[in-house]
N, C-alpha and C positions, 0 to 999 in steps of 0.2 A: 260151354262147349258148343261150337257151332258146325254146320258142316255144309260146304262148297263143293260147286262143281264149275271147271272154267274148262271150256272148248277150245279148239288151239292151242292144245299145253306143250306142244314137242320141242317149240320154237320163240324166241322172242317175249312178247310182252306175255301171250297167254303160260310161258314157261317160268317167267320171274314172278306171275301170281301162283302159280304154286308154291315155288321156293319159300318168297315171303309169309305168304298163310301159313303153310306147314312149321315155318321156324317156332309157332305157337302147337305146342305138343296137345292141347286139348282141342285143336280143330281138326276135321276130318277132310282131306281134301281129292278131289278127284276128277283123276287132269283126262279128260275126253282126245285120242288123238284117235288119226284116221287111221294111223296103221301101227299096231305095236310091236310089230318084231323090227321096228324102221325109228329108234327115237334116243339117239345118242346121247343127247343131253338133256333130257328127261330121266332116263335108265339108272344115274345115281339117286336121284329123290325117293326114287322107289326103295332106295333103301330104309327109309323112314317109314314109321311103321302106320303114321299119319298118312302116308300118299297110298293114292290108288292108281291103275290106269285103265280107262276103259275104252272101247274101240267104236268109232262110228265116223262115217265122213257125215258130216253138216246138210248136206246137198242127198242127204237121205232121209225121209222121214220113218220109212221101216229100219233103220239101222238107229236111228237114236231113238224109237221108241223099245225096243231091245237094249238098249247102253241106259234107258231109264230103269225098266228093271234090275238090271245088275248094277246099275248107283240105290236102288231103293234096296237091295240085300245087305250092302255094304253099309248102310244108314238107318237100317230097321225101320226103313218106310217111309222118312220125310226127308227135306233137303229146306236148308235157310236160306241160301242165296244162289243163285243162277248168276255167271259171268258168262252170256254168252260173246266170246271175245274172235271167233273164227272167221277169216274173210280173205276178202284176196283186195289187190291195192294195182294202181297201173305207175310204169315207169316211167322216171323223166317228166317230163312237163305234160304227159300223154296227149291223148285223144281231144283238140276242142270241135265242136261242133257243124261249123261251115268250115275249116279249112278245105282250099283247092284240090280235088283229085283225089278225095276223101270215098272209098270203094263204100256205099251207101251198105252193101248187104253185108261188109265186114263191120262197119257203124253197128248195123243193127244189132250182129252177134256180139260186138262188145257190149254195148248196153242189155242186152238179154242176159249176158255172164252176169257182168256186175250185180243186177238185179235178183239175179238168183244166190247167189254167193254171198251178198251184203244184207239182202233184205229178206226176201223166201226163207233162206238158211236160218234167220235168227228165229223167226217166225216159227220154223216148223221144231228149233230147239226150244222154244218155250214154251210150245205144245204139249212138249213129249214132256218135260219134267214138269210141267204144273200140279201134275197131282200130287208129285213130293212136295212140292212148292207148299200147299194147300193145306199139307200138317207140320209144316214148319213152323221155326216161331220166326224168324223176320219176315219170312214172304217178301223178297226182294229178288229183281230182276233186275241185271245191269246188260244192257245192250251194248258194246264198244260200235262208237257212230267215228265221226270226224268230225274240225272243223270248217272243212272244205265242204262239207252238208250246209254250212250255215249261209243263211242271206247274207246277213250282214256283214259276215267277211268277207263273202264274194264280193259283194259293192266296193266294200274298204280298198279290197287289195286287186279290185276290177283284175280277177282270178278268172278269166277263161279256159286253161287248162284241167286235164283230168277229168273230162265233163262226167261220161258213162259212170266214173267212180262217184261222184260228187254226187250227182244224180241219185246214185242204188243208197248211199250215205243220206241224203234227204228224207227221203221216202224210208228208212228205217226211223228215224226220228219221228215221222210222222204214226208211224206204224206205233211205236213205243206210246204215242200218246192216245192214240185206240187202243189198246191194252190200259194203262191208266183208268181211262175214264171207266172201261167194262169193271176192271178189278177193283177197283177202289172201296166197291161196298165189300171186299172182304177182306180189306187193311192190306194189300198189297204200295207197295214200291212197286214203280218201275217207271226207268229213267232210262237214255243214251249219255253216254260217257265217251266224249274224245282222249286219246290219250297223249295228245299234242303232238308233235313231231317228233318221230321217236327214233332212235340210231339201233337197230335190231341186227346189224352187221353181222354180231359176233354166234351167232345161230342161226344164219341165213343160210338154205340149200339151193339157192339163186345166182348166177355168176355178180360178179360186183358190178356196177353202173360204170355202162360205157364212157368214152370220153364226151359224146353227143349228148349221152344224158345228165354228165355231171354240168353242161356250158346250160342246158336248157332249167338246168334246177338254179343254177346262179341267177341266172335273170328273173327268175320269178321270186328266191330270194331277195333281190333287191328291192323290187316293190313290193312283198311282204313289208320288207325293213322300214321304206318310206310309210307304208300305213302305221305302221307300231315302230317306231322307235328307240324303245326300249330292247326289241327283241334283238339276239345277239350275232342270230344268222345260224344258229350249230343248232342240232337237232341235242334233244337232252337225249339223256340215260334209258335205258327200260329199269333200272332201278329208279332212277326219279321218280318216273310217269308211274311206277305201279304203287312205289311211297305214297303220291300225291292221290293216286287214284284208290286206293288203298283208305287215305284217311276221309276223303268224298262218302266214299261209300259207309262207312262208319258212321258217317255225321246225318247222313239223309234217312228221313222218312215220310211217311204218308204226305205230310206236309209239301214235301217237292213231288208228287207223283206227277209222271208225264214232263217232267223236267229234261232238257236237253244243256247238257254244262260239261266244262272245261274241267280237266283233272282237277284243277285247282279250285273246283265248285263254281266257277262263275263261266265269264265268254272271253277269257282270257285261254286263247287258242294254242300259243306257243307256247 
């Protein structure tokens, strides 16, 4: 019996790790949303007697040090794995850096978001449950990063778009590996996990991508495609990504701490 706690559960990838954990009737799962009378497609797991839902936005640290308590009632006091999965993402080929007539103090507020929402946020959620963490038995921390965080795809796919994201995405991976080194003397995991490009459509509360931003994603598609060749162009599943992500996290231990890898456990991005 194991028992989880994954952030951003109302929607997308953080809602299909509920689904899947819980289909396993001896683990205890519990899905952190920001607001619970707001969670349409969540609302049926709860039927299971495995799910929980607890309430806290991310971007608080007095609300999820509160949502650690009421996960430590629910779990009699420890917690085995942390998915902190909750973030925010820019559209379209977003924000690069020098473009022309770029409002420098709207620059700035996007990279201050990003930074607080991708990186702060994860930070201040594995603050708050470390002390369950800490009578656990895996003591594993999964940070959801990107691979648009990574160097070396940014060179590959000479990726200037999204910078602000990319950016807050770095810098958690980074973060992940100060954590590592600190925890390591007490057998902790803790890793960033991309979950590749992922098609979250079917649980989005976001209008769909304009026509401007479907033309500005082709193009960057395309030089994706020239650096990887294999990849196919189509954003996989959130069933996929959380299969694949799912069996990562199973496999890894102390051994990869501080590790930053691809669902599919390597740097294999798509």
């Amino acid at each position: 019996m194991s028992s989880y706690v994954v952030t951003g559960a109302s929607r997308g990838i953080g809602l299909e790790f509920v689904r899947q954990l819980s289909d396993h009737p001896s683990n205890t799962v519990i899905a952190v949303v920001r607001n619970k009378s707001n969670i349409p497609h969540l609302a049926p797991l709860l039927a299971r007697a495995n799910v929980h839902a607890v309430q806290a936005d991310v971007t608080s640290p007095e609300q999820l040090a509160e949502a650690a308590v009421e996960v430590g009632q629910i779990t009699g006091g420890s917690l085995d794995v942390l998915i902190a999965n909750a973030g925010i993402s820019e559209k379209g080929a977003g924000v690069t850096l020098a473009q022309p007539g770029l409002d420098q103090r709207e620059l700035g507020k996007a990279m201050v978001n990003m930074f607080e929402w991708n990186t702060v946020s994860a930070v201040w959620t594995n603050n708050a449950f470390l002390p369950l963490l800490r009578r656990g038995k895996q003591k594993k921390i999964i940070d959801t990063s990107s691979g648009l965080g990574d160097v070396e795809f940014t060179k590959k796919t000479n990726t200037s778009g999204m910078a602000p994201y990319s950016i807050s995405k770095a810098a958690l991976s980074f973060a992940v590996l100060k954590y590592a080194i600190e925890l390591q003397p007490e057998g902790f995991t803790v890793v960033a996990i991309s979950p590749g490009l992922v098609d979250t459509s079917s649980t989005k509360d976001t209008p769909p991508p304009t026509e401007e931003e479907m033309k500005q994603f082709a193009v960057v598609a395309e030089t994706w495609a020239a650096a990887y060749p294999n990849w196919d162009r189509k954003p996989i599943s959130v069933e996929e990504s959380v299969r694949c992500q799912l069996q990562t996290i199973e496999a890894i231990g102390p051994q990869d701490n501080g590790r930053f890898m691809s669902h599919h456990n390597d740097d294999q991005w798509y």
